[in-house]
KEKOL-150373 format. One line per 5 residues: for each residue x negated, y negated, z negated of N, C-alpha, C, O. Coordinates in pm, whole numbers, plus 50000, padded with zeros to 5 digits. Example, Ala and Ser with C-alpha at 12.3 -4.5 7.8 and 13.67 -1.06 7.14 Angstrom:
BEGIN
48681/50569/49220/48770/50450/49220/48680/50330/49220/48576/50332/49154  48715/50225/49292/48633/50106/49286/48710/49997/49213/48659/49886/49196;
***
This chain:
BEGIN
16304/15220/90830/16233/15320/90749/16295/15457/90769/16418/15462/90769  16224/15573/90787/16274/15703/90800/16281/15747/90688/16196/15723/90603  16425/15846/90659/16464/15929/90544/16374/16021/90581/16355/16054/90698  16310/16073/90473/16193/16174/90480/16279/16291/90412/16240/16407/90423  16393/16262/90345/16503/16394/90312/16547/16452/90450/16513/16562/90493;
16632/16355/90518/16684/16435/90678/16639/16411/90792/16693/16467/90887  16557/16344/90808/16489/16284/90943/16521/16133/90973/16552/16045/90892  16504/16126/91124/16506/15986/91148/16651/16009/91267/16698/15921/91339  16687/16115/91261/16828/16111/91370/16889/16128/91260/16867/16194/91158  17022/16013/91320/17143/16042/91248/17203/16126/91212/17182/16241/91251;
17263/16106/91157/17422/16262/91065/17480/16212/90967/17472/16094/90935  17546/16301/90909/17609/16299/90799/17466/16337/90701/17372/16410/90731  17488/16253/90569/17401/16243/90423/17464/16279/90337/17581/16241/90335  17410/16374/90220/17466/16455/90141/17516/16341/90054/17431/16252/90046  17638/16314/89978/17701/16260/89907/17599/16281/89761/17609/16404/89757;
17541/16259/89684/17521/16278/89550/17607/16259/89491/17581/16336/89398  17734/16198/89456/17809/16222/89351/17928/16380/89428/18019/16415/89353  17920/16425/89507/17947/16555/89511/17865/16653/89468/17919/16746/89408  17719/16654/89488/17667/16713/89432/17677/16737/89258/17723/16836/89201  17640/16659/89220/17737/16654/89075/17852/16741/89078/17864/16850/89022;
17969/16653/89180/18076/16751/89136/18046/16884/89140/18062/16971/89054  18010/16887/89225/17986/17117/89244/17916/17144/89154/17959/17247/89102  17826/17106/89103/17734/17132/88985/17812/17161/88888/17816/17278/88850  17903/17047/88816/18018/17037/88698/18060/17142/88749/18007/17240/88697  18139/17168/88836/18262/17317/88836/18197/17449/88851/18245/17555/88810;
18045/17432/88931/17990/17575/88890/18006/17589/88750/18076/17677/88699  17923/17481/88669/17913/17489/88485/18070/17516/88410/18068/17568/88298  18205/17482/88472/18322/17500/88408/18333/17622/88472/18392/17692/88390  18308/17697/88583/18338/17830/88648/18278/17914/88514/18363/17971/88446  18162/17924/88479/18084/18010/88479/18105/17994/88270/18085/18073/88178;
18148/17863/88276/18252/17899/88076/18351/17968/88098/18377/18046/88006  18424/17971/88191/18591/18003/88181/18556/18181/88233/18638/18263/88192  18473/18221/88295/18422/18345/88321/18354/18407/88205/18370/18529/88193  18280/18346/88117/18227/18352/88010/18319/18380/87910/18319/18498/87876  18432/18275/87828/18499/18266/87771/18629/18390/87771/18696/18445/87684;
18621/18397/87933/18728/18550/87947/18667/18695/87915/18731/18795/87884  18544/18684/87929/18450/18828/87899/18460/18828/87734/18480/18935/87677  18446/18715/87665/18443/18716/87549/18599/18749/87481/18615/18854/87417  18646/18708/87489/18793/18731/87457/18858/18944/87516/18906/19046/87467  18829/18911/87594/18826/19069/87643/18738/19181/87540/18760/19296/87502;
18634/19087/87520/18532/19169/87399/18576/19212/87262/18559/19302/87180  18660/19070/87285/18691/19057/87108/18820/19171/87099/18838/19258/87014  18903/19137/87221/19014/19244/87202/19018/19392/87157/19071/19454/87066  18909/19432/87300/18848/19562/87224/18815/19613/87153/18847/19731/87141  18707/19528/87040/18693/19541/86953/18778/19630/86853/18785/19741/86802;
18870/19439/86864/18951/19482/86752/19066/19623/86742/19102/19691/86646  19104/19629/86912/19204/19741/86932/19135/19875/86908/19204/19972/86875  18978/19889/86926/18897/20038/86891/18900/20023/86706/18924/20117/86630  18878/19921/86679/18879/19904/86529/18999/19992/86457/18982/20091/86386  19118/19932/86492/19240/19944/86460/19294/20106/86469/19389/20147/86402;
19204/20204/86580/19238/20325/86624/19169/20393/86548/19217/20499/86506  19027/20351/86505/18959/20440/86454/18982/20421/86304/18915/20498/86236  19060/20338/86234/19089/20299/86115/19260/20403/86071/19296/20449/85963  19320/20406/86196/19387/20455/86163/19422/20628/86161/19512/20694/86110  19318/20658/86234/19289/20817/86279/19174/20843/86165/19154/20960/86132;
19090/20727/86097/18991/20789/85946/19100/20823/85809/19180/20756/85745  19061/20942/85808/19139/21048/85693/19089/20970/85560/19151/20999/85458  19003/20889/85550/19002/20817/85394/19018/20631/85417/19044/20550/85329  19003/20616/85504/19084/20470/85533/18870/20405/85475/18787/20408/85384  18901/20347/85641/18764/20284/85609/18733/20160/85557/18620/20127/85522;
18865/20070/85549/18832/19971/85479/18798/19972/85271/18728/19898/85202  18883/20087/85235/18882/20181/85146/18734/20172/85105/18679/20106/85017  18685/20262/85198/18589/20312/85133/18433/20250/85157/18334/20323/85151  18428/20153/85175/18358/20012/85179/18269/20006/85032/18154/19993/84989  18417/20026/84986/18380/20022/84796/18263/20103/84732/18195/20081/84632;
18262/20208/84828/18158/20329/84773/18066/20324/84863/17981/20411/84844  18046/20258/84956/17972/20286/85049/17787/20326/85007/17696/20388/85061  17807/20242/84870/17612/20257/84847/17644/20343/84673/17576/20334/84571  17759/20411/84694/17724/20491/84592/17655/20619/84629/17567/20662/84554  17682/20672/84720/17565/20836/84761/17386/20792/84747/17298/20841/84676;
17382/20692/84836/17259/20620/84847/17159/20572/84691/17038/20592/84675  17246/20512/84601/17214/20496/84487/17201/20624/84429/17095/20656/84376  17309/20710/84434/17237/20841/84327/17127/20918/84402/17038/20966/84332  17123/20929/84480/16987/20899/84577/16855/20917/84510/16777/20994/84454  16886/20774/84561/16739/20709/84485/16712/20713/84362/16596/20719/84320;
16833/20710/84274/16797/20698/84112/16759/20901/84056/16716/20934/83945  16781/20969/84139/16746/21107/84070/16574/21104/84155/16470/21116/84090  16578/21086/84295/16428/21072/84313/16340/20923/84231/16234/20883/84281  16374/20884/84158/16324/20820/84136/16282/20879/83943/16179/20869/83876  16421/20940/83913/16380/21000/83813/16223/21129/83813/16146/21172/83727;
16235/21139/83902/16149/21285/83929/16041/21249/84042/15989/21332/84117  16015/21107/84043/15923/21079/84132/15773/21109/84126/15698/21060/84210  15730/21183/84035/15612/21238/83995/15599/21367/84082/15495/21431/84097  15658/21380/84108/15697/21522/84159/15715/21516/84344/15733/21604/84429  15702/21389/84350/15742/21339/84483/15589/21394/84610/15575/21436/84725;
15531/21368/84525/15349/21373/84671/15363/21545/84641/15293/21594/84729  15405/21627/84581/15414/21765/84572/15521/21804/84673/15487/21831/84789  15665/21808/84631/15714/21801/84786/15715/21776/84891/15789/21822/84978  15581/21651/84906/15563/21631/85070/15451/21725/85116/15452/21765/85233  15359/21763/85036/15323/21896/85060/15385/22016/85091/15358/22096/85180;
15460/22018/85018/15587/22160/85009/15588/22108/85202/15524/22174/85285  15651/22014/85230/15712/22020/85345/15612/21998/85449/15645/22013/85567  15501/21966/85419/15408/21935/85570/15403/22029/85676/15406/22008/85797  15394/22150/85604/15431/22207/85751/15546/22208/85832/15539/22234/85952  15631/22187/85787/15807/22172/85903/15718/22025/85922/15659/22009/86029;
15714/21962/85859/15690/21815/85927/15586/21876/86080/15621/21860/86197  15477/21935/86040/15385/22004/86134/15454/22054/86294/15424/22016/86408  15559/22158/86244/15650/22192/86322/15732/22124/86413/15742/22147/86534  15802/22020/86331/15853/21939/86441/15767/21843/86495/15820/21773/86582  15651/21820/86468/15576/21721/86554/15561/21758/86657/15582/21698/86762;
15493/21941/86632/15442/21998/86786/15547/22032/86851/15533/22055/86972  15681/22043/86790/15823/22049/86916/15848/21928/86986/15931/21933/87077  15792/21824/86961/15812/21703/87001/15720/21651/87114/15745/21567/87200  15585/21738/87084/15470/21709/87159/15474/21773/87286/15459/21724/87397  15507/21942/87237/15572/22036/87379/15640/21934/87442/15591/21836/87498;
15724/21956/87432/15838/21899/87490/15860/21766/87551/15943/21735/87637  15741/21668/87471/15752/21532/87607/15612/21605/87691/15640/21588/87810  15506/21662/87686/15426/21703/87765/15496/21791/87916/15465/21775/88034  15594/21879/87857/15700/21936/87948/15759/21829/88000/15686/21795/88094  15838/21766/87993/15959/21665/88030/15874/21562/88143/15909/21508/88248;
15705/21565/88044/15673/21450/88147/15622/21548/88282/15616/21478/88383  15600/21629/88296/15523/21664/88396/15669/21697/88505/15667/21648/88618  15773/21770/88464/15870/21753/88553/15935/21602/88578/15997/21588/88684  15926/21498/88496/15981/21369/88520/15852/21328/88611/15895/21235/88679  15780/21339/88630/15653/21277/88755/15671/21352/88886/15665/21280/88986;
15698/21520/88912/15722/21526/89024/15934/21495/89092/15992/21469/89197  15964/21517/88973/16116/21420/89005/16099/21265/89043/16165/21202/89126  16005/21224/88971/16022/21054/89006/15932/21072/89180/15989/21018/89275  15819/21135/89203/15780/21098/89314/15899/21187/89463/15881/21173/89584  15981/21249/89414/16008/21334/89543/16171/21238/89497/16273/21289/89544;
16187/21134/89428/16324/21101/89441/16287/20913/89425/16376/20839/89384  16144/20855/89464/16113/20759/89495/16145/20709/89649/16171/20803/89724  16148/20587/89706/16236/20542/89839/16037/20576/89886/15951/20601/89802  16017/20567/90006/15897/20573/90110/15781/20610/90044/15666/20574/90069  15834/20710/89928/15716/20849/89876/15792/20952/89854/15748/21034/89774;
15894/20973/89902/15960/21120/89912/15912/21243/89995/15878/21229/90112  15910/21342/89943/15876/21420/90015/15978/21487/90122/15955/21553/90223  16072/21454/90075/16230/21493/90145/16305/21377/90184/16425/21384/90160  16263/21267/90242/16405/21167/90193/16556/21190/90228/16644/21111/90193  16578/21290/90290/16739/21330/90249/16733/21385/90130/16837/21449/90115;
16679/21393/90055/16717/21483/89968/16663/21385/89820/16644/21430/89707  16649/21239/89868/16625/21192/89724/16751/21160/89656/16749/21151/89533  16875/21139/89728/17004/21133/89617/17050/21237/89529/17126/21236/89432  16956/21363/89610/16997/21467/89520/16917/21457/89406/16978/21505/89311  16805/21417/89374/16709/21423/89282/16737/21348/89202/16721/21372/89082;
16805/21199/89262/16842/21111/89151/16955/21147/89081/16978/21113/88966  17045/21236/89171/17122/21279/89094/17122/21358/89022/17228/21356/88959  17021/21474/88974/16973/21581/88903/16887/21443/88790/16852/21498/88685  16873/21385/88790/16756/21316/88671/16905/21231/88602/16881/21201/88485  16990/21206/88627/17122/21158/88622/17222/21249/88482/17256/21236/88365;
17231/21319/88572/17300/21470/88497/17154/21526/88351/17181/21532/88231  17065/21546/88390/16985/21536/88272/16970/21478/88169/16939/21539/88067  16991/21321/88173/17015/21200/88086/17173/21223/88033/17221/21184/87926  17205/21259/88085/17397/21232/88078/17407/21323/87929/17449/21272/87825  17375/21424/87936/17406/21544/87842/17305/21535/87751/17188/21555/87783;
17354/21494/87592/17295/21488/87475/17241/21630/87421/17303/21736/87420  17084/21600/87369/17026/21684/87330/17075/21807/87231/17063/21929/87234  17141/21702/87134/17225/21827/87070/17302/21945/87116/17310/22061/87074  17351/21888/87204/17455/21991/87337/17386/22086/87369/17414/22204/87345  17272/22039/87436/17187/22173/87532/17140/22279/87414/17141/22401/87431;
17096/22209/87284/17043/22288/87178/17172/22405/87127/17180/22527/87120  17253/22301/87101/17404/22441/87065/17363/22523/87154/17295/22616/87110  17386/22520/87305/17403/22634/87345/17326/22715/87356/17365/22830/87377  17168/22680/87343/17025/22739/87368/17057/22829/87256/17072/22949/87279  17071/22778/87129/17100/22859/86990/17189/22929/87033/17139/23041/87031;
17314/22939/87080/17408/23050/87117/17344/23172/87184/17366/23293/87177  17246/23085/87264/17203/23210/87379/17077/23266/87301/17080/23383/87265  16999/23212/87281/16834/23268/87230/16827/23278/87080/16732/23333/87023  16936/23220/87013/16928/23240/86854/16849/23098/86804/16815/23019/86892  16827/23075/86695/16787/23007/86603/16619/22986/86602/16550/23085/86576;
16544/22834/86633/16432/22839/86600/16342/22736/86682/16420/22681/86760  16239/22694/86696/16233/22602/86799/16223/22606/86911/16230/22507/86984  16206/22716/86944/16208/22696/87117/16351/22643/87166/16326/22565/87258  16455/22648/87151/16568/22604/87191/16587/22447/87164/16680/22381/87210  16493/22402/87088/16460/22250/87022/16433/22210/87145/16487/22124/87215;
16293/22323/87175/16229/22241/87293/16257/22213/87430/16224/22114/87495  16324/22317/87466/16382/22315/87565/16490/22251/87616/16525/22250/87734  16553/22188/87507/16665/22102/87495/16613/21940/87488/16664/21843/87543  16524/21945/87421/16440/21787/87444/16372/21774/87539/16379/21658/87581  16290/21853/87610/16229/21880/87742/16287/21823/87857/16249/21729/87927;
16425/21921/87867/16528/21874/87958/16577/21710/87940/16560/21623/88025  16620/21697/87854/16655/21512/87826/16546/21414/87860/16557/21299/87902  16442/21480/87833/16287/21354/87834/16266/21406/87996/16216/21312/88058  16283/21497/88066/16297/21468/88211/16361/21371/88290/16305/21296/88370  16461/21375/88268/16615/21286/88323/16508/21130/88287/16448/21056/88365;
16522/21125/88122/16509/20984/88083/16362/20960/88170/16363/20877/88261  16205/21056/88131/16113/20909/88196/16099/20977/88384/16009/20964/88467  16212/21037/88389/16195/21109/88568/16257/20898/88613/16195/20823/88688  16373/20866/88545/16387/20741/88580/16324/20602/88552/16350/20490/88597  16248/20639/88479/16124/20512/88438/16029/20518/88522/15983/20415/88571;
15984/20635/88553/15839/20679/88661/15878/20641/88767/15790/20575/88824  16015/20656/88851/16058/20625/88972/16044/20478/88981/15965/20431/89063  16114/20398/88901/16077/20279/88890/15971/20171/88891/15979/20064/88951  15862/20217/88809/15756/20212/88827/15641/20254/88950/15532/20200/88964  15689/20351/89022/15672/20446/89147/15686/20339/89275/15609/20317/89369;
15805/20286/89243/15861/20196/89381/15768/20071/89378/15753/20002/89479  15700/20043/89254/15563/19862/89270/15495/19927/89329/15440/19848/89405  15445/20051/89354/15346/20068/89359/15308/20018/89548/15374/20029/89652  15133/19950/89507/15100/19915/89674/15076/20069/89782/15013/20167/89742  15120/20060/89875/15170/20167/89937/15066/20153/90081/15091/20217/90183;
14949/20060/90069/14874/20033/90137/14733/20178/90131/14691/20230/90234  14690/20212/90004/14653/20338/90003/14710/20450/90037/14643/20547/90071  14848/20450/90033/14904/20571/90103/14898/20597/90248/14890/20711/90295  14902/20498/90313/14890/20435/90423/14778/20486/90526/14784/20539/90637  14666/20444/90433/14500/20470/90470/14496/20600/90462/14426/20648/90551;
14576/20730/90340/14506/20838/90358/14622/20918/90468/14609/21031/90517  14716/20840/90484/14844/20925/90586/14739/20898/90739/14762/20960/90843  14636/20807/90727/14578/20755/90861/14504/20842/90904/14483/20855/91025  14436/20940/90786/14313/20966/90799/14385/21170/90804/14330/21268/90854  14484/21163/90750/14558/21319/90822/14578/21367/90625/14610/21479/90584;
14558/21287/90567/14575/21382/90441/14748/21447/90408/14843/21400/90472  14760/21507/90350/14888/21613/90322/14925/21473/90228/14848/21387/90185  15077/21485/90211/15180/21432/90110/15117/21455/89949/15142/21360/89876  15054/21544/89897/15018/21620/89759/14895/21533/89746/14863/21506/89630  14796/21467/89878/14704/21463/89838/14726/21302/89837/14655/21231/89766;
14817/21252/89910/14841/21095/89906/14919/21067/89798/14945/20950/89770  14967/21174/89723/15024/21092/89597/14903/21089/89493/14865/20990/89429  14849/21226/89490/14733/21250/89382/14617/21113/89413/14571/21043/89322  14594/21101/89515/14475/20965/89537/14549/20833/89533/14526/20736/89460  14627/20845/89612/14687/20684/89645/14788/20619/89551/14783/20496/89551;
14895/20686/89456/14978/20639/89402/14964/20693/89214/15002/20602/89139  14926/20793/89157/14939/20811/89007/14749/20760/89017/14754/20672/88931  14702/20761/89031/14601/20598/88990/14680/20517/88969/14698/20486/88851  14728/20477/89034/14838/20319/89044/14897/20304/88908/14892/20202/88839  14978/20470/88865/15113/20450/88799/15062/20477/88697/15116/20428/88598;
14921/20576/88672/14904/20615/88537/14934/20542/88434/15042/20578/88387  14892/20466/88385/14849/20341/88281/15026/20330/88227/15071/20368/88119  15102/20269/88338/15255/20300/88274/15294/20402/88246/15308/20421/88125  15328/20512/88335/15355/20651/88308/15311/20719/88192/15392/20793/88136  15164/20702/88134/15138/20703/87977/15206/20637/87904/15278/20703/87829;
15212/20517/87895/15281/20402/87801/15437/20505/87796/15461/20555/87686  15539/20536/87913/15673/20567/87841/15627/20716/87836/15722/20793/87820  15549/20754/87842/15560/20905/87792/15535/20900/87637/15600/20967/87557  15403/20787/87592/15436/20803/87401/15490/20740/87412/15533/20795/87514  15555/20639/87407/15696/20591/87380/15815/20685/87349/15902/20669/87264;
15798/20810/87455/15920/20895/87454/15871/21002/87343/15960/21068/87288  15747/21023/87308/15684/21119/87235/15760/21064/87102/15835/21137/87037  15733/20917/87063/15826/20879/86961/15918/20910/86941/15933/20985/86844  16045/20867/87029/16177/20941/87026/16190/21072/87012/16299/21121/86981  16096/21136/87031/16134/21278/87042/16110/21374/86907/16148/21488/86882;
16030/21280/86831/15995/21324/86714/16126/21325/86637/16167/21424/86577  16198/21195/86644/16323/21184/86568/16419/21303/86618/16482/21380/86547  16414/21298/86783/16544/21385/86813/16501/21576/86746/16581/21658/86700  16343/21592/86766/16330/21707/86689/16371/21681/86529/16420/21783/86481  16365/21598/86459/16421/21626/86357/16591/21661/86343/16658/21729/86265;
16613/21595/86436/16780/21562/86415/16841/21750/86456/16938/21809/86408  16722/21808/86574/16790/21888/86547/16812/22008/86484/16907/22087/86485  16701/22007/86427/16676/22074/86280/16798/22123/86216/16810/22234/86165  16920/22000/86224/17057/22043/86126/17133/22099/86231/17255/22091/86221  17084/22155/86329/17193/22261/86385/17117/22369/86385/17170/22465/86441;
16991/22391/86335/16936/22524/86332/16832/22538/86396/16788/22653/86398  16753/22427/86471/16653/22439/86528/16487/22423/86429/16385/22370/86473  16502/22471/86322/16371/22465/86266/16339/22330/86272/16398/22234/86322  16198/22343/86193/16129/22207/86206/16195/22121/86054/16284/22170/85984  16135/22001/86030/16183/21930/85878/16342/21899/85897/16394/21881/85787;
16426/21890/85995/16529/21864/86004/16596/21983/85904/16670/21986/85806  16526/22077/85990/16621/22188/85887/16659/22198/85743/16769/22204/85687  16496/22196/85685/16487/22192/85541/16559/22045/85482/16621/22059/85376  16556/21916/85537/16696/21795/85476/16803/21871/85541/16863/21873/85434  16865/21921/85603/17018/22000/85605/17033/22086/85439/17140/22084/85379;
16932/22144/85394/16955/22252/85309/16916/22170/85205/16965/22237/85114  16860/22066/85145/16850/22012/85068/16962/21887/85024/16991/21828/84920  17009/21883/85171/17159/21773/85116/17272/21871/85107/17368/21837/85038  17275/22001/85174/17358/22084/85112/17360/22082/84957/17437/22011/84892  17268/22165/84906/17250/22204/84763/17316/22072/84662/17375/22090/84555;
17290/21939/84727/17312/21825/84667/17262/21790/84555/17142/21764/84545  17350/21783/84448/17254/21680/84349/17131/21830/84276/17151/21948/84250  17035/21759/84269/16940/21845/84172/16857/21884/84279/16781/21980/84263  16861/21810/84407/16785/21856/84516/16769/21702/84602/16752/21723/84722  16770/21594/84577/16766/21488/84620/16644/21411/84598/16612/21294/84621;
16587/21508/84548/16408/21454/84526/16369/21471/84629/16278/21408/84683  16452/21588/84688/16358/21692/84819/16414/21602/84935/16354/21611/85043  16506/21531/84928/16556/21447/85047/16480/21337/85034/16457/21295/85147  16427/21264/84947/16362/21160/84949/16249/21154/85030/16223/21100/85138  16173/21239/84934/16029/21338/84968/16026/21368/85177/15941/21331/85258;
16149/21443/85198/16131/21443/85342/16149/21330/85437/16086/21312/85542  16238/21262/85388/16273/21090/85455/16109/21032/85430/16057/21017/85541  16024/21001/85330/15895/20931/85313/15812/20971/85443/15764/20891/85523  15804/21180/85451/15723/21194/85535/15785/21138/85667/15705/21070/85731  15909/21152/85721/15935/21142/85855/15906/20979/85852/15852/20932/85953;
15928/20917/85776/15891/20772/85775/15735/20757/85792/15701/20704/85898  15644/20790/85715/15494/20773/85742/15475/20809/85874/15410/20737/85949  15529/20918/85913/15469/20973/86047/15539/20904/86164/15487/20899/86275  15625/20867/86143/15696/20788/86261/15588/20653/86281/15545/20627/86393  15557/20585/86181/15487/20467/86173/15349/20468/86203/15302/20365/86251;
15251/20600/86177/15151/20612/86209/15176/20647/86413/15122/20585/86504  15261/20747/86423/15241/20802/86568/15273/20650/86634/15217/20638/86744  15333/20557/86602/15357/20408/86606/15246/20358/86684/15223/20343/86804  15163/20328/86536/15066/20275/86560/14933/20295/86640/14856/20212/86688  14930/20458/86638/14834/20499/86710/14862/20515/86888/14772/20532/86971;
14995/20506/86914/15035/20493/87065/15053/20377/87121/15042/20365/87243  15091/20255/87025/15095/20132/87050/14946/20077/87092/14946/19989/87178  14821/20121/87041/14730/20108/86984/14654/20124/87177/14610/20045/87261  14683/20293/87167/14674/20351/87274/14658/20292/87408/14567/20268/87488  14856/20272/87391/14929/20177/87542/14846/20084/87572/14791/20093/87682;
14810/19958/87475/14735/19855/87498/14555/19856/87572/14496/19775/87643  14522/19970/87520/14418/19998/87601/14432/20055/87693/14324/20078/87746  14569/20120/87782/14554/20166/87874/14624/20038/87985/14594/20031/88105  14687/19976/87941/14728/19868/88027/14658/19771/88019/14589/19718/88107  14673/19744/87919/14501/19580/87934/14415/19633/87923/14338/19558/87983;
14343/19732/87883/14191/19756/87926/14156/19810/87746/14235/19805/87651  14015/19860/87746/13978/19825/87579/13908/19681/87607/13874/19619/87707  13905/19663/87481/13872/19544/87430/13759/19562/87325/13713/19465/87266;
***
């Protein structure tokens, strides 16, 4: 009878109880590799624990104790004065207003430079390919440097207000979806590019026909996605001076107590609106990737 595993000429036959063995010691390799990452984890931990416990000026195990006392008086003065609550979110709709459209600029900006970064720093759709490490490295350095940063200094240079918001989130939402688009850039079938490089078309016109058809549908999806994020990061930077609702919770947790209605009141709106722009982009994405329905 012929082995239908190795043929009908002789040799050497794989042992099955070696197989086993190698099996077992991959499975003990790959605990004892496991088990050392973990232990390494735990160390760290505990040794960053231990540094940052001892460099906190009120001792953080300390202050554990209080931890939900700010939070509680909080809530219990907005809650005293919660009648008063749908009036302050009026008071504030317009900064809420404000930072939406700094948020909106600014991934509309970010995306249109993150699409020609992702295609001129994509592998066999470059328009340069020496020159795509430089691009990846410019979308690199963009991501690297926190929004807050670029905003300080925008405010140093241009003063106080949102344009320095925007321009500072702009720049970050480049870097971030310049590297999602590239990614997405590289599935793409490269068989239409192909056909119009055949037929003599320019580089501008084989990406515009042959490849963002392809990518649109994603390339939307992380652009509101990033529109999300960006709503938060315009708020956040509000407390360094960039306008928008961020600002007005800086000046309302200043003032402190007797003004914590007004912090509530602005936390509700940034909460509704985070959840609606949610829902309506989630909503969105799905019809642009599966289809409507």
């Amino acid at each position: 009878m012929v082995d239908i595993a190795y043929g009908p000429d002789p040799g050497p036959r794989l042992d099955p109880s070696r197989r086993d063995t190698a099996y077992l010691q991959m499975v003990r390799r790959k605990r004892m590799y496991g088990g050392i990452l973990l232990v390494l984890f735990v160390a760290l931990m505990a040794s960053g624990f231990g540094v940052a416990e001892s460099r906190n000026a009120g001792g953080f195990l300390d202050g554990l104790r209080q931890l939900d006392d700010f939070p509680a008086e909080v809530i219990s003065e907005a809650w005293r004065n919660r009648a008063a609550l749908p009036g302050l979110a009026l008071q504030f709709l317009p900064s809420l207003i404000e930072t939406v459209n700094i948020a909106a600029v600014s991934t509309l900006i970010g995306a249109l430079l993150a699409s020609a970064l992702a295609l001129l720093s994509t592998r066999d759709l470059a328009r340069w390919p020496r020159l795509t490490p430089l691009f990846r490295r410019m979308m690199d350095g963009m991501r690297a440097i926190p929004e807050i940063v670029i905003a300080l200094v925008l405010i140093y240079i241009l003063g106080g207000g949102p344009v320095p918001a925007m321009i500072a989130i702009a720049f970050h939402t480049s870097g971030a979806l310049g590297k999602l688009f590239s990614e997405v850039a590289e599935n793409a079938d490269l068989k239409p590019v192909e056909g119009l490089s055949s037929v003599g078309a320019s580089w501008f016109q084989r990406m515009w026909l042959g490849i963002l058809p392809q990518v649109a549908p994603n390339w939307t999806s992380y652009a509101l996605m990033r529109f999300e994020i960006n709503i938060r990061a315009s708020a956040i930077l509000g407390f360094v001076g960039s306008g928008g609702i961020g600002y007005d919770l800086k000046l309302a947790m200043q003032w402190g107590q007797g003004r914590y209605d007004q912090v509530v009141a602005i936390f509700l709106l940034l909460f509704a609106t985070i959840v609606l722009v949610d829902q309506l982009s989630d909503r969105f994405r799905n019809r642009l990737v599966k289809g409507a329905r």
